[in-house]
C-alpha positions in Angstrom: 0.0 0.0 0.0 1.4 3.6 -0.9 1.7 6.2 1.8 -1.3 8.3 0.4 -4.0 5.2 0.7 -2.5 4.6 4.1 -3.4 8.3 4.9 -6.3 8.6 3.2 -7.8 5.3 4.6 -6.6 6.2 8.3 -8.6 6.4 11.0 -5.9 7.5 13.4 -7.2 11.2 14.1 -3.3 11.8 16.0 -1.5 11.1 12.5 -4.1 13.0 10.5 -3.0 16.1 12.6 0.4 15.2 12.3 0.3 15.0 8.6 -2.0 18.1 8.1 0.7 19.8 10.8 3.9 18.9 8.8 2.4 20.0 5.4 0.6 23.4 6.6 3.2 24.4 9.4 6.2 23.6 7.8 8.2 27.1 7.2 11.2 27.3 5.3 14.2 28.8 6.3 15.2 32.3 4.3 18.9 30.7 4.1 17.9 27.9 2.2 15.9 29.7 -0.6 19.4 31.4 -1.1 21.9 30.4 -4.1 24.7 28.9 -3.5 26.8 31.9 -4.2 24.6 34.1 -1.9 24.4 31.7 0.8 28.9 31.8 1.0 28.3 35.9 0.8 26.6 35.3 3.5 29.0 33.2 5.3 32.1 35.1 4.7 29.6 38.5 6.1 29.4 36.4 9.0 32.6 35.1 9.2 34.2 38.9 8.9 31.6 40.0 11.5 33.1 37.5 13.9 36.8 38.5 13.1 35.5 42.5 14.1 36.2 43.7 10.4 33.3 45.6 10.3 32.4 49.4 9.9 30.3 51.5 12.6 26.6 52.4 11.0 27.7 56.0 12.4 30.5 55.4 9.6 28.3 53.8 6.8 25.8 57.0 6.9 28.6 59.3 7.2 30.2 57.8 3.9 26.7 57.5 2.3 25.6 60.7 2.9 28.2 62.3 0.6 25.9 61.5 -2.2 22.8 62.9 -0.7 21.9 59.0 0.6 20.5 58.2 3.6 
């Protein structure tokens, strides 16, 4: 017997829930819609982040604001 006419001829109201639960609960994590080439941006951000090369947002608005950005 295939999984869907085990389902569908269940009676076991616990694994109905748990079925209707994984299917309609189920969210995916941002991270793994991500390409491959985003998701190792992502990690080397991180990575840089964790080694303190970062820049101050004090800095970031300073720079940007040059250019009438804010």
């Amino acid at each position: 017997m295939n999984l869907l006419q085990a389902i569908i001829n269940t009676d076991d109201e616990g694994l109905i829930m748990d079925v209707k639960a994984l299917l309609f609960n189920r969210k995916t994590d941002w991270f793994d819609e991500l390409s491959a080439e985003q998701q190792q941006d992502v990690m080397e951000g991180i990575a840089e982040a964790d080694r303190g090369e970062t820049v101050p947002h004090a800095e970031v608005v300073k720079l940007f604001g040059k250019w009438g950005l804010k």
